[in-house]
SERO-4910 file (N, C-alpha, C, O; in steps of 0.05 Angstrom, whole numbers):
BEGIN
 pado doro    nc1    nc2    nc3   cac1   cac2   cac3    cc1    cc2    cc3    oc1    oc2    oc3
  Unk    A   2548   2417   2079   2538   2390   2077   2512   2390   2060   2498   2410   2060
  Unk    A   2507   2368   2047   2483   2367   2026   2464   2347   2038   2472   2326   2049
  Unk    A   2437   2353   2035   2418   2342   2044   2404   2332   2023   2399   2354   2012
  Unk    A   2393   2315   2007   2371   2308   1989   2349   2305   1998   2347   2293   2019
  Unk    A   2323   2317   1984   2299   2316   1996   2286   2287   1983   2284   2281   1959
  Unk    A   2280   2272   2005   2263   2241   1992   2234   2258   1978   2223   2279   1987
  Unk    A   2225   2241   1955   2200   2247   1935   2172   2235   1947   2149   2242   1944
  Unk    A   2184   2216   1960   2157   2200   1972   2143   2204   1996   2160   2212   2011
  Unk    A   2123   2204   2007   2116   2202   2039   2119   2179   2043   2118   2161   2028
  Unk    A   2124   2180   2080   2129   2159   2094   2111   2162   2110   2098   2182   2115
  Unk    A   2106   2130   2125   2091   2132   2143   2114   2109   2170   2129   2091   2163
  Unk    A   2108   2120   2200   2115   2116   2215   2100   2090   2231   2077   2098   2237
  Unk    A   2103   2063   2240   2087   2053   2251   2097   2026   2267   2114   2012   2257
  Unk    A   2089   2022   2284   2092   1989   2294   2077   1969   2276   2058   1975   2261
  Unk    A   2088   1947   2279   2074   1919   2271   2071   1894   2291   2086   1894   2311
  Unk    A   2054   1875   2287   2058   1860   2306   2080   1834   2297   2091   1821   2314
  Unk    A   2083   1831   2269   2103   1817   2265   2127   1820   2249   2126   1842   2238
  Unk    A   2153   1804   2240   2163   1809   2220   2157   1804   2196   2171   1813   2178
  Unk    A   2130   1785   2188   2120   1780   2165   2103   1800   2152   2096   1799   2129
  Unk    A   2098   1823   2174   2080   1848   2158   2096   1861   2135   2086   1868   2114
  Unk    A   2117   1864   2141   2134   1891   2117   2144   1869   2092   2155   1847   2092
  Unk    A   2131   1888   2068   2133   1877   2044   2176   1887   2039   2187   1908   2030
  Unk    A   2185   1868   2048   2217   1863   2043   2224   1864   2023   2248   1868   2023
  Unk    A   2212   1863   1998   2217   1877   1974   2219   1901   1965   2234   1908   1946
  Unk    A   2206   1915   1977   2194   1939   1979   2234   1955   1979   2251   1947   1994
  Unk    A   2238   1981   1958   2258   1999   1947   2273   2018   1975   2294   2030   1978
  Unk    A   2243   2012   1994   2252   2042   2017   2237   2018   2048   2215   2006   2050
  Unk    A   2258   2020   2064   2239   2017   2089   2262   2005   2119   2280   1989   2115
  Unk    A   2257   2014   2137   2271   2019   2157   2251   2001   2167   2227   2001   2161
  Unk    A   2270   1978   2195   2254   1960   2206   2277   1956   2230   2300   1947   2227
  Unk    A   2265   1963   2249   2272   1951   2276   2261   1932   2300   2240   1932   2312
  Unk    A   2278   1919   2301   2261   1903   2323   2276   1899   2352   2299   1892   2356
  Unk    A   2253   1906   2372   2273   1907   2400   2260   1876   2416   2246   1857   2408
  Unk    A   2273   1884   2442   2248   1848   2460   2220   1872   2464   2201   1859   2472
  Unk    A   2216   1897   2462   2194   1907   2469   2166   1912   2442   2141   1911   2443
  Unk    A   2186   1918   2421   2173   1925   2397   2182   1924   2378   2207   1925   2376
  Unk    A   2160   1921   2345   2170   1922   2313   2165   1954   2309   2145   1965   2316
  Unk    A   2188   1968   2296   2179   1984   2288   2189   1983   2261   2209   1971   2253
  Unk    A   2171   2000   2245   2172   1999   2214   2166   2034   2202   2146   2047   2208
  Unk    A   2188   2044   2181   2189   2054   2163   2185   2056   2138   2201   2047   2121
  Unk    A   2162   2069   2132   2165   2054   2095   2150   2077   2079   2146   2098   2090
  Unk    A   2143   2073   2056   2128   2089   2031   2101   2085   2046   2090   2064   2052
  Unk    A   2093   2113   2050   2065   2100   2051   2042   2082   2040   2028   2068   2054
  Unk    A   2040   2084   2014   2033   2066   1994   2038   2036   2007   2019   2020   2009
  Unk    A   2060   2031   2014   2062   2002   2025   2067   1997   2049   2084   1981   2056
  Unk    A   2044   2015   2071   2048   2001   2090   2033   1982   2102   2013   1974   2090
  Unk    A   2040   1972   2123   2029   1936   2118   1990   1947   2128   1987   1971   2133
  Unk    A   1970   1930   2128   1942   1945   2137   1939   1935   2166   1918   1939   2179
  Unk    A   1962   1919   2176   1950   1905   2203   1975   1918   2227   1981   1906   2248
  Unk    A   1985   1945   2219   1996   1961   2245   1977   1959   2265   1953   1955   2262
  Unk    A   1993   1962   2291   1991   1961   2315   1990   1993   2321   1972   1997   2337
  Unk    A   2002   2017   2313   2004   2039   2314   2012   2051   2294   2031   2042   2281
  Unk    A   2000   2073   2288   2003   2085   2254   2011   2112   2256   1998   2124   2273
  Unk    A   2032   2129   2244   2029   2151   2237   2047   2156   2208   2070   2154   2202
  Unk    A   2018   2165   2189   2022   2171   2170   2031   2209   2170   2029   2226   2187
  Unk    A   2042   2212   2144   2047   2245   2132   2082   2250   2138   2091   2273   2137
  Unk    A   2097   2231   2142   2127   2245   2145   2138   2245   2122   2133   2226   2108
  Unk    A   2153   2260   2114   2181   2263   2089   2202   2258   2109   2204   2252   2133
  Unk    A   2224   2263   2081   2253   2251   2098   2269   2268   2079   2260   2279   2059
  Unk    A   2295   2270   2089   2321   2289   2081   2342   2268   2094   2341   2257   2116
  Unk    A   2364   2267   2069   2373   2246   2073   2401   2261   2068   2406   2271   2046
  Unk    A   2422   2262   2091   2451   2266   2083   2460   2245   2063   2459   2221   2062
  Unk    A   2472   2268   2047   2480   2262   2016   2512   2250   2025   2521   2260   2046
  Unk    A   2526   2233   2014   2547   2218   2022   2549   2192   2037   2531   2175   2036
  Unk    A   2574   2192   2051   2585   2167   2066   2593   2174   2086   2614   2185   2086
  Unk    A   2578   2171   2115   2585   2187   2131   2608   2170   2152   2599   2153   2167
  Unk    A   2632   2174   2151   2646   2156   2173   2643   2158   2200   2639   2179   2211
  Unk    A   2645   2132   2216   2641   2130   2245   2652   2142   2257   2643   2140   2280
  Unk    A   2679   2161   2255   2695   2180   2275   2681   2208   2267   2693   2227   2278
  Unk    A   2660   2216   2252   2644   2236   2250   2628   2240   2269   2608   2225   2269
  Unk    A   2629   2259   2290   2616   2274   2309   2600   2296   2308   2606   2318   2298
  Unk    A   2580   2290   2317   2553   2317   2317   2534   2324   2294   2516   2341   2294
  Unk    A   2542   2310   2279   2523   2316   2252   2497   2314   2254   2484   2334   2250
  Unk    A   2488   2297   2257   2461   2285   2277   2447   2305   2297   2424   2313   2298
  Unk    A   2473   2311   2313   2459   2332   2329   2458   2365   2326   2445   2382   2338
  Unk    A   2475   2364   2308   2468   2398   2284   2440   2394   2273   2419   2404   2279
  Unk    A   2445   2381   2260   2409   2375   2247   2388   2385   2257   2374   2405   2253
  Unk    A   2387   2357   2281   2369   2365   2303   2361   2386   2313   2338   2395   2313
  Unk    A   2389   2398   2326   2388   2426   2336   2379   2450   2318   2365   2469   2326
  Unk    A   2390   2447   2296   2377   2462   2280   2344   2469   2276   2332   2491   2274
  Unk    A   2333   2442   2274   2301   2441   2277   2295   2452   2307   2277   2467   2316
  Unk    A   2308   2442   2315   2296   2441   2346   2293   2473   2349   2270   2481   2352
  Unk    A   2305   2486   2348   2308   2518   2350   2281   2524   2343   2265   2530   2361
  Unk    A   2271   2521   2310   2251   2524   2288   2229   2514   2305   2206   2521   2299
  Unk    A   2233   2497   2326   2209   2490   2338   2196   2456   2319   2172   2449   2314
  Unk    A   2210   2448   2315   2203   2426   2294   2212   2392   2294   2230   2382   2280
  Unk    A   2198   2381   2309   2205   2356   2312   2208   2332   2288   2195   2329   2267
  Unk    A   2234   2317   2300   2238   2292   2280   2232   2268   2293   2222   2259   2314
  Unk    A   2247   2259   2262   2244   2223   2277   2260   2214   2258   2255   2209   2234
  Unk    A   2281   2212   2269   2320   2196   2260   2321   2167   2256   2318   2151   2274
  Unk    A   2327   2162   2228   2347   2137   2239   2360   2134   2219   2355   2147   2198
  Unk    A   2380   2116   2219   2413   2115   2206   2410   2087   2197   2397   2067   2205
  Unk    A   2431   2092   2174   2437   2063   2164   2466   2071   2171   2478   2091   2180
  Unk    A   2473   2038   2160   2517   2044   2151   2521   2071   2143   2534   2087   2155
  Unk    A   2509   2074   2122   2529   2095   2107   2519   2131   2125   2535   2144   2138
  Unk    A   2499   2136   2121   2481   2150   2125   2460   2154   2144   2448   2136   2156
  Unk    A   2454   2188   2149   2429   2191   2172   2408   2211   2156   2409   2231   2142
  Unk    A   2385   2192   2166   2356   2208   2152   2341   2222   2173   2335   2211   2194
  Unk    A   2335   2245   2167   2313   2258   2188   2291   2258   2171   2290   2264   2148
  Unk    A   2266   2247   2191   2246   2249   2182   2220   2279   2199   2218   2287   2223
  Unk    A   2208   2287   2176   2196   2309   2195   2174   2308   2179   2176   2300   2156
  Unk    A   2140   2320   2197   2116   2314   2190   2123   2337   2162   2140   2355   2158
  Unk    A   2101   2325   2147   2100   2333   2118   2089   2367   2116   2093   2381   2096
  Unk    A   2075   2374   2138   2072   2395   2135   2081   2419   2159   2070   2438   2170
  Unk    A   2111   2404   2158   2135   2423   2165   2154   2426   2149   2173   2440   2154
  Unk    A   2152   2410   2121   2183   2393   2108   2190   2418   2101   2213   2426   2105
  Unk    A   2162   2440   2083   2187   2466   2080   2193   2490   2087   2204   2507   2073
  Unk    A   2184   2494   2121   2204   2511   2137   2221   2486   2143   2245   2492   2138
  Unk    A   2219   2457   2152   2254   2446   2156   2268   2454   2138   2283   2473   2143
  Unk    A   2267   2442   2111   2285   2459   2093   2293   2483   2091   2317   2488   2088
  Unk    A   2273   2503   2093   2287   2529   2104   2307   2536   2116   2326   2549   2109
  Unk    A   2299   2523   2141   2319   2527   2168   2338   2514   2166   2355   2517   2182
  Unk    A   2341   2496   2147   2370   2478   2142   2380   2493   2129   2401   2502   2138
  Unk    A   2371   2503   2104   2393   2522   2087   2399   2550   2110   2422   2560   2115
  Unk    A   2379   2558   2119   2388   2586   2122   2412   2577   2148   2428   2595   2155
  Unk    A   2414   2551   2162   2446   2541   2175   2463   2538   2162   2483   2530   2173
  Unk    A   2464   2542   2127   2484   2537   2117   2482   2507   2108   2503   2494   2110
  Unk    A   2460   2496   2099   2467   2455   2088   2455   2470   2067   2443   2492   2066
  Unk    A   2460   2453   2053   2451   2455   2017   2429   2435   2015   2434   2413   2025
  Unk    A   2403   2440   2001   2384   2422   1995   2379   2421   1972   2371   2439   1957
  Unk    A   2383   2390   1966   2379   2375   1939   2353   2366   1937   2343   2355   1956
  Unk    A   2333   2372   1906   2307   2367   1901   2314   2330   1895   2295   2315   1889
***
């Protein structure tokens, strides 16, 4: 399986509304529950009025189309880091799942991904 390494940092954070995230913006993950906003984005554009901030993550992004009868991929990943001692922070679109990990783990994760056998794309 092929992994691409994202070029940009991300930063991890709550907001207090949906009008904080610039929706234009090329990259950015946005959830909203009845408890909380949470927001993904370039750091460069994250909004200045978070509620909770954490800046410094990269992301590795399975390369493809991943179909919904596909099992465990997600949790190979994981497991993989997890071994390495190295925490993420997941989330999926349709097609695809991104792991995100602090920036100054990104290259033992990579490591530890190849040396399980995934291929990593610059």
């Amino acid at each position: 399986m092929k992994l691409k390494k994202l070029p940009h940092e991300l930063t991890v954070c709550k907001i207090p509304s949906l009008s904080a995230p610039d929706l234009d913006a090329d990259f950015f993950f946005l959830a909203k529950t009845d408890r909380e906003i949470s927001l993904v984005c370039r750091t460069e554009g994250a909004p200045g009025n978070t509620t909770a901030r954490e800046d410094g993550w990269r992301a590795l992004r399975v390369e493809g189309t991943l179909d919904f009868s596909l099992v465990g991929i997600l949790a190979r990943l994981t497991a993989t880091l997890a071994e390495h001692g190295i925490p993420v922070f997941a989330v999926s679109t349709y097609d695809t799942d991104y792991i995100l990990v602090k920036a100054e783990q990104f290259g033992l994760a990579a490591d530890a991904l190849e040396a399980a056998g995934y291929e990593i794309e610059e």
